[in-house]
C-alpha positions as CSV (number, residue, x, y, z in Angstrom):
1,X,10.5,-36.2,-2.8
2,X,13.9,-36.7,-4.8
3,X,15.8,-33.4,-5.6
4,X,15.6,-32.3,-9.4
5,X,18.9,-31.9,-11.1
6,X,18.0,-29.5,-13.6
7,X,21.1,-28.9,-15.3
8,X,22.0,-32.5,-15.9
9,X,18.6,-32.8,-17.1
10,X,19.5,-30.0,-19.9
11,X,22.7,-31.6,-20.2
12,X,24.3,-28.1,-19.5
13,X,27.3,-27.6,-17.2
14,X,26.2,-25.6,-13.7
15,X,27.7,-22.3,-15.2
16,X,26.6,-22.8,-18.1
17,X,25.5,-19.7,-19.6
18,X,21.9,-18.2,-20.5
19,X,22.3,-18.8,-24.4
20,X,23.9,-22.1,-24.0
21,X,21.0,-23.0,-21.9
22,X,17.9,-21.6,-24.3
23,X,19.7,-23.5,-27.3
24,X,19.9,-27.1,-24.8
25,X,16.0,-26.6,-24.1
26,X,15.2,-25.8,-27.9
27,X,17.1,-29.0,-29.3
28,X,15.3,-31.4,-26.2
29,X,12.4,-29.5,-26.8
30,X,12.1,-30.7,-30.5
31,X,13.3,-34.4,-29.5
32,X,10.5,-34.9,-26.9
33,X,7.5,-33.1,-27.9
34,X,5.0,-35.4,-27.5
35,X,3.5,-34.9,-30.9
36,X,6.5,-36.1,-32.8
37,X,8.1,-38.0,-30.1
38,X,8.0,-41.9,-29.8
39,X,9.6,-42.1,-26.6
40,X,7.7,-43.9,-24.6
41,X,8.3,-41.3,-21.7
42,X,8.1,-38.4,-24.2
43,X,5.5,-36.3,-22.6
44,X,7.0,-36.7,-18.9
45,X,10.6,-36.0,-20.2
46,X,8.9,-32.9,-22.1
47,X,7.7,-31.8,-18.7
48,X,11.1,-32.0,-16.7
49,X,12.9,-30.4,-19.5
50,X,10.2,-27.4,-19.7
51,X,10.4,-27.3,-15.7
52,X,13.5,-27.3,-15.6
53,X,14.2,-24.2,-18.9
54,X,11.7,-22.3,-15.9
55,X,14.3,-22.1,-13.1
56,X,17.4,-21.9,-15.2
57,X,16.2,-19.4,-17.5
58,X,15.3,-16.7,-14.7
59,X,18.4,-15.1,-12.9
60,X,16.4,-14.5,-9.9
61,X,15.2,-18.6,-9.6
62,X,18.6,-20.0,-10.9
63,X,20.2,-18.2,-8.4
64,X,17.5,-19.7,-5.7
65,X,18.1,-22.7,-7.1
66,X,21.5,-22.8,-7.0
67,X,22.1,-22.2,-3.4
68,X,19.4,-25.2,-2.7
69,X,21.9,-27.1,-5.0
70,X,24.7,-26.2,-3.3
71,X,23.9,-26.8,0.3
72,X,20.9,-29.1,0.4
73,X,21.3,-31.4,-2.3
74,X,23.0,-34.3,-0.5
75,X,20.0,-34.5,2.1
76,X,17.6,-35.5,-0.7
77,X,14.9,-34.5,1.1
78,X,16.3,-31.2,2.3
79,X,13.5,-31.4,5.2
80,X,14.9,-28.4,7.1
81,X,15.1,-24.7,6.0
82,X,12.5,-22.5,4.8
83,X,13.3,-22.9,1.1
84,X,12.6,-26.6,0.6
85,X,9.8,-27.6,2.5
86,X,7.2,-30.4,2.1
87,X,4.0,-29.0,0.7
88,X,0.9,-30.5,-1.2
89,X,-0.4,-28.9,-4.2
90,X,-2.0,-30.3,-7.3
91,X,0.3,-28.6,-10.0
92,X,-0.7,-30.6,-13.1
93,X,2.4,-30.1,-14.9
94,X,5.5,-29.1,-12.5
95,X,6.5,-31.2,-9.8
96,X,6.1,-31.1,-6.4
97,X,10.4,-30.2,-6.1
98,X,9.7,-27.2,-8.1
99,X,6.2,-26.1,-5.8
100,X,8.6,-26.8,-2.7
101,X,11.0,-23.9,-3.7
102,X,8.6,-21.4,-5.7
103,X,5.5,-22.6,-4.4
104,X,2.1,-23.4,-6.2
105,X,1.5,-21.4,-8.8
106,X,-0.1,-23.1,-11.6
107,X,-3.6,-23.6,-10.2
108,X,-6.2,-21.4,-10.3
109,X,-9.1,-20.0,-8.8
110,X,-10.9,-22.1,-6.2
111,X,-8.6,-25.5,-6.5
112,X,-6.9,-27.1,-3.8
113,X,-5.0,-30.0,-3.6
114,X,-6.9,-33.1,-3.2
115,X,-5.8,-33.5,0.7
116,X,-8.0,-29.9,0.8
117,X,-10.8,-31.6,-0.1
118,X,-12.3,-31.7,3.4
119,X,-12.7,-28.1,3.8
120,X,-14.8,-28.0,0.6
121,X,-17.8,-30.2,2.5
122,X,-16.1,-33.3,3.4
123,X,-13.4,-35.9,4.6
124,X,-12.0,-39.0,3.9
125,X,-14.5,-40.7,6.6
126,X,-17.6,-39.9,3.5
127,X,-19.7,-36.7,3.1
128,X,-23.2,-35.9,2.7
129,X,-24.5,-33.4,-0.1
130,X,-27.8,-32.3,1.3
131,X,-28.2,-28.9,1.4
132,X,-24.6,-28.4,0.1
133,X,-22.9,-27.7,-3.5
134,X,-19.5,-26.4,-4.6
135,X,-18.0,-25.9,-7.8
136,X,-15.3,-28.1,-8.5
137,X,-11.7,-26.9,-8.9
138,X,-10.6,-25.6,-12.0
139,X,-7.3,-26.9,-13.5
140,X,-5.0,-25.1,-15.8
141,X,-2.0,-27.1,-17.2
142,X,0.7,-26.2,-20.1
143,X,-0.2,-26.9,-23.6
144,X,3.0,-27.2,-26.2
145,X,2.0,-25.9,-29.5
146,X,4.8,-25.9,-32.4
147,X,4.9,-22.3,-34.5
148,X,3.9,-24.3,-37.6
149,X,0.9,-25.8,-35.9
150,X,-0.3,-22.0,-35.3
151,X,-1.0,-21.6,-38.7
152,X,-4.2,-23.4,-39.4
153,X,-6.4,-24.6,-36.9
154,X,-5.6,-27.7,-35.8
155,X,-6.7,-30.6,-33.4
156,X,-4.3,-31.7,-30.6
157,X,-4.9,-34.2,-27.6
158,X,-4.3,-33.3,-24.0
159,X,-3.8,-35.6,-20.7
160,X,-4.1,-34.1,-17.7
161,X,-4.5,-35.5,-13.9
162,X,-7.4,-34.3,-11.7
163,X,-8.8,-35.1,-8.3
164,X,-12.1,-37.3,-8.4
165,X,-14.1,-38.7,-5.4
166,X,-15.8,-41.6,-4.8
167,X,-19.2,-42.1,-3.4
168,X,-17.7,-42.8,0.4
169,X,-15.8,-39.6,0.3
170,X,-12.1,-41.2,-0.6
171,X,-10.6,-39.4,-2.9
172,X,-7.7,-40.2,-5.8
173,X,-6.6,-38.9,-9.2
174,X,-7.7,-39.8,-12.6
175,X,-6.1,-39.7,-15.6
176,X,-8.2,-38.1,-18.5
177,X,-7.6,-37.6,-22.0
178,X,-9.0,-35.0,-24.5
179,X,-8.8,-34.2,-28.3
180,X,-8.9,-30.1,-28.0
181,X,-9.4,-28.2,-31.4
182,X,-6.5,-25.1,-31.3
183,X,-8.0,-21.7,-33.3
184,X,-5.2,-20.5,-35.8
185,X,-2.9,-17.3,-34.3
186,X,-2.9,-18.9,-31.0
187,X,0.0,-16.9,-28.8
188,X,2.4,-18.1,-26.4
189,X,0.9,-17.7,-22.7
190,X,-3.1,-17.4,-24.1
191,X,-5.3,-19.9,-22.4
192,X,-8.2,-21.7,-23.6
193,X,-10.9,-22.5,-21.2
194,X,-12.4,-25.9,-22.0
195,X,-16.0,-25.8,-19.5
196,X,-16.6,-27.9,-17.2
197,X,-13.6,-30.6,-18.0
198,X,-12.2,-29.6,-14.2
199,X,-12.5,-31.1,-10.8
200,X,-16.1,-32.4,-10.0
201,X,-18.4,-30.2,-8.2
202,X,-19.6,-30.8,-4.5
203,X,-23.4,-32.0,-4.5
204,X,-25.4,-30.4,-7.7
205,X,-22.6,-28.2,-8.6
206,X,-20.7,-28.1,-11.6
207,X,-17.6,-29.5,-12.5
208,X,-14.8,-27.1,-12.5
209,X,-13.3,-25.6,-15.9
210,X,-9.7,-26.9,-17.8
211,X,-7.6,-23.8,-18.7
212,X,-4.9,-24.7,-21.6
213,X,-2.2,-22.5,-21.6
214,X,-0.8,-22.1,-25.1
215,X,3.1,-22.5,-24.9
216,X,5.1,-22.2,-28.5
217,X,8.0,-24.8,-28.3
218,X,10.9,-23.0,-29.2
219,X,11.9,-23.2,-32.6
220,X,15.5,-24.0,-33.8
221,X,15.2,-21.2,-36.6
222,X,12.7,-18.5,-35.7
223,X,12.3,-16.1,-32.9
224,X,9.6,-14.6,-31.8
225,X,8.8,-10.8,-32.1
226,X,4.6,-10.0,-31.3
227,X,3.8,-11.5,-34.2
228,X,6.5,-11.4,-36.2
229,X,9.2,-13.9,-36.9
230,X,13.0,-13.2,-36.7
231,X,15.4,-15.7,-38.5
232,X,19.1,-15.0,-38.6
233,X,20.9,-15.2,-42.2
234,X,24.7,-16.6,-42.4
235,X,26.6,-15.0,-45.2
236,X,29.9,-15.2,-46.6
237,X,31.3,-11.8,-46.2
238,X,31.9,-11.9,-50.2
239,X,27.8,-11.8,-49.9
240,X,27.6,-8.9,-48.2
241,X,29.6,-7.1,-50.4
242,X,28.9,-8.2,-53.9
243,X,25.0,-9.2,-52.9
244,X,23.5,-12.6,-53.5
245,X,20.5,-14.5,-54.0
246,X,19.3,-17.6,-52.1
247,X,16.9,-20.0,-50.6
248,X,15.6,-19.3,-47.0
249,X,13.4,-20.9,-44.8
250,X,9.6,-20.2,-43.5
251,X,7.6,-22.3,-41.5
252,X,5.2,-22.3,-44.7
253,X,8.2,-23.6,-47.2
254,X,11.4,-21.7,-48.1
255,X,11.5,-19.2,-50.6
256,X,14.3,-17.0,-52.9
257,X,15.7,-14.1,-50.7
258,X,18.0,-11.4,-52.8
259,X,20.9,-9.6,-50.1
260,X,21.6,-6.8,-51.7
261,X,25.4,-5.4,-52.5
262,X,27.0,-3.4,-49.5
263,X,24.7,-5.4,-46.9
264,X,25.8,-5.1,-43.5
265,X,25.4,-7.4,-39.9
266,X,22.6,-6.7,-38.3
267,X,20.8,-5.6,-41.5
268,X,16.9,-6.5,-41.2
269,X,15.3,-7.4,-44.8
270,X,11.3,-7.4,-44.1
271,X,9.3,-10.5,-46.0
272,X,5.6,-9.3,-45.6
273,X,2.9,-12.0,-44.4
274,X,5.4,-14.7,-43.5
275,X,4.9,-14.4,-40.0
276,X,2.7,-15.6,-37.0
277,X,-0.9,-15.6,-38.2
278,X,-3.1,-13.1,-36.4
279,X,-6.4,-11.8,-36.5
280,X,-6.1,-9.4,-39.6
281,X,-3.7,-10.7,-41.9
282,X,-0.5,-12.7,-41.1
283,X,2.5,-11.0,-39.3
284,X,6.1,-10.9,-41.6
285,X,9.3,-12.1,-41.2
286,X,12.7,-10.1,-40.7
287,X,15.5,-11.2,-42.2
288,X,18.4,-10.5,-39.8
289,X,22.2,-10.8,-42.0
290,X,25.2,-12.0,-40.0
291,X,28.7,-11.7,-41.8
292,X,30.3,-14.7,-40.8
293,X,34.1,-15.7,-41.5
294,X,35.1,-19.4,-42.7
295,X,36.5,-21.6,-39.4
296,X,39.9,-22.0,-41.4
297,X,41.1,-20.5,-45.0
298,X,43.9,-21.7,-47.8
299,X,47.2,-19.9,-48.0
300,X,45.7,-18.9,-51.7
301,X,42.6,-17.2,-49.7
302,X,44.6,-15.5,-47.4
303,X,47.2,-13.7,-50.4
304,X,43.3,-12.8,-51.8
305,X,42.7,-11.1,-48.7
306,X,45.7,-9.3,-48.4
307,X,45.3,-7.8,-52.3
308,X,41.8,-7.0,-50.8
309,X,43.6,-5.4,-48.1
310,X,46.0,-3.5,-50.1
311,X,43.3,-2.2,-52.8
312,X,40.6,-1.2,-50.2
313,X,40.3,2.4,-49.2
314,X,38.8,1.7,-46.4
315,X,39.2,2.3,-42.7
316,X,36.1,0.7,-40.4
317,X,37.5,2.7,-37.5
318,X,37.4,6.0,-38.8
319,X,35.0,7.7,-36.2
320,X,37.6,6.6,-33.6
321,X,39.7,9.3,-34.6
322,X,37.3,11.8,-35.1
C-alpha cells in the first residue's frame, strides 16, 4: 500500500491554508469530473482529488494526517503503529491508505470485504447453498452531480466495483456499469437506493442494494446555502457609491442586476427563484457586493482620490471615538 500525498495531489503547499485548499479542489474538481473530462484517468484522478479535499479539509483528520506524514512517510508502508495499519475493506470509492488511518466507513449495512466472505456461508475451498441464504452486501459509493445538472432531471452513468463469486466458492471483483436517472433538487449528501444492483446474495437470497450518494462538485461561482445559492459580486468602489447596472451569472443564464447608490460590502441583493430547485418552487440567489480596489492606479487617479478626500465629509471611524 503506497502512502497518499494528498497535498501534492491538490498541488497545495503542506501549510497551505483552508481557503487556498477548497479553491485547489474546486478548480481540479471541474478539470476531472468524469462527465466533462477526457482524461483518460479522469474518474480515478476525480477520486484521489475528492479523497484527498476529505482529510485536508477537516482540522481534526489534517492534523492526523499530518503527523502520519511527518513520521511515517518514508517507510511506505508504515507497518508499525496503531494509526496506519493494514486492513481490508471494500470501500468503493476511497482507498485502502485512507481506510488504514480513518477506517471503513463508506460501507453499509451487512457488507464485508470480499476476504469476509467465509463467514457469510463459505470459503475459498467452495460452498454449498442447501438450506442456507444471505442477502448480499449492499454497496454505497459517491456520485458527483454538477449544480446545473440539479436542475432537471437528468440521466448519468455510474461504475462501481463489487464482490462476485463463482460457482467453486473463489471469489473476485467485477466491474459494473449503470445509466442511473437523477430526480431534479437532488441535495448534496442524499442517497439514492438503486435495488438489488449490490453484492449477490448467498443461496436464494437477494442481491444486495447500490446506495448513490449525491455529492455537488463544487462550483467556481456559487455557494451553497440550503437551497439557496450565494455568489459574490466585485464592484468598483465608484459602483457602490454612484450604483450601477450589470450582467451576472446563474446557473440557468446570466441576467441584468441593478446595485443600487450607497451599496455597501457585504450587502445581500435577493434574486427570487434562481436557486437550487426544490420540492415547492426553486430556492433564490443572494447577491453578496464586495468593494474591491484596482491592483495599481495612475498618478491622474490618485489627485481624483485626494479631491475625493478633500470634498468628503466623511469619517468611517466615527464610532471609535464615541
Amino acid at each position: 500500500m503506497d502512502f497518499q500525498d494528498y497535498y501534492k495531489i491538490l498541488s497545495v503547499a503542506p501549510d497551505a491554508d483552508s481557503k487556498t485548499i477548497k479553491t485547489a479542489y474546486r478548480k481540479l474538481a471541474r478539470k476531472y469530473h468524469p462527465d466533462v473530462s477526457e482524461h483518460r484517468e479522469a474518474e480515478e484522478k476525480f477520486k484521489q482529488i475528492s479523497e484527498a479535499y476529505e482529510v485536508l479539509k477537516d482540522p481534526q483528520k489534517r492534523a492526523q494526517y499530518d503527523e502520519l506524514r511527518e513520521y511515517g512517510a518514508q517507510s511506505q508502508g508504515a507497518s508499525g503503529g496503531q494509526q496506519y495499519s493494514q486492513q481490508t475493506h471494500y470501500q468503493g470509492d476511497f482507498s485502502d491508505f485512507f481506510s488504514s488511518i480513518f477506517g471503513g466507513a463508506h460501507q453499509s449495512g451487512q457488507g464485508a470485504g470480499a476476504k469476509d466472505f467465509s463467514r457469510q456461508g463459505f470459503s475459498d475451498q467452495g460452498f454449498s447453498n442447501k438450506g442456507f441464504g444471505a442477502k448480499g452486501q449492499d454497496i454505497e459509493t459517491d456520485m458527483p452531480i454538477f449544480l446545473e445538472d440539479t436542475l432537471t432531471t437528468t440521466s448519468k452513468s455510474i461504475s462501481y466495483s463489487l464482490p462476485h463469486r463463482d460457482a467453486h466458492g473463489q471469489v473476485s471483483h467485477v466491474n459494473k456499469t449503470l445509466n442511473v436517472k437523477i430526480p431534479a433538487g437532488v441535495a448534496d449528501g442524499e442517497r439514492i437506493r438503486l435495488k438489488g444492483q449490490g453484492g449477490q446474495g448467498l443461496g436464494d437470497a437477494p442481491s444486495g442494494d447500490l446506495y448513490l450518494r449525491i455529492r455537488l462538485v463544487p462550483h467556481p461561482l456559487f455557494d451553497i446555502e440550503a437551497h439557496n445559492l450565494i455568489l459574490t459580486v466585485p464592484i468598483a468602489p465608484w459602483e457602490a457609491a454612484l450604483g450601477t447596472s450589470l450582467e451576472a451569472p446563474t446557473l440557468s443564464g446570466k441576467i441584468k442586476l441593478t446595485i443600487p447608490a450607497n451599496s455597501q460590502t457585504g450587502q445581500r441583493l435577493r434574486i427570487r427563484g434562481k436557486g437550487l430547485v426544490r420540492k415547492q418552487g426553486h430556492g433564490d440567489l443572494y447577491a453578496v457586493l464586495k468593494v474591491v480596489m484596482p491592483e495599481s492606479v495612475s498618478e491622474e487617479s490618485k489627485r481624483h482620490w485626494q479631491q475625493l478626500a478633500d470634498a468628503a465629509v466623511f469619517d468611517p471611524r466615527a464610532e471609535w471615538r464615541k
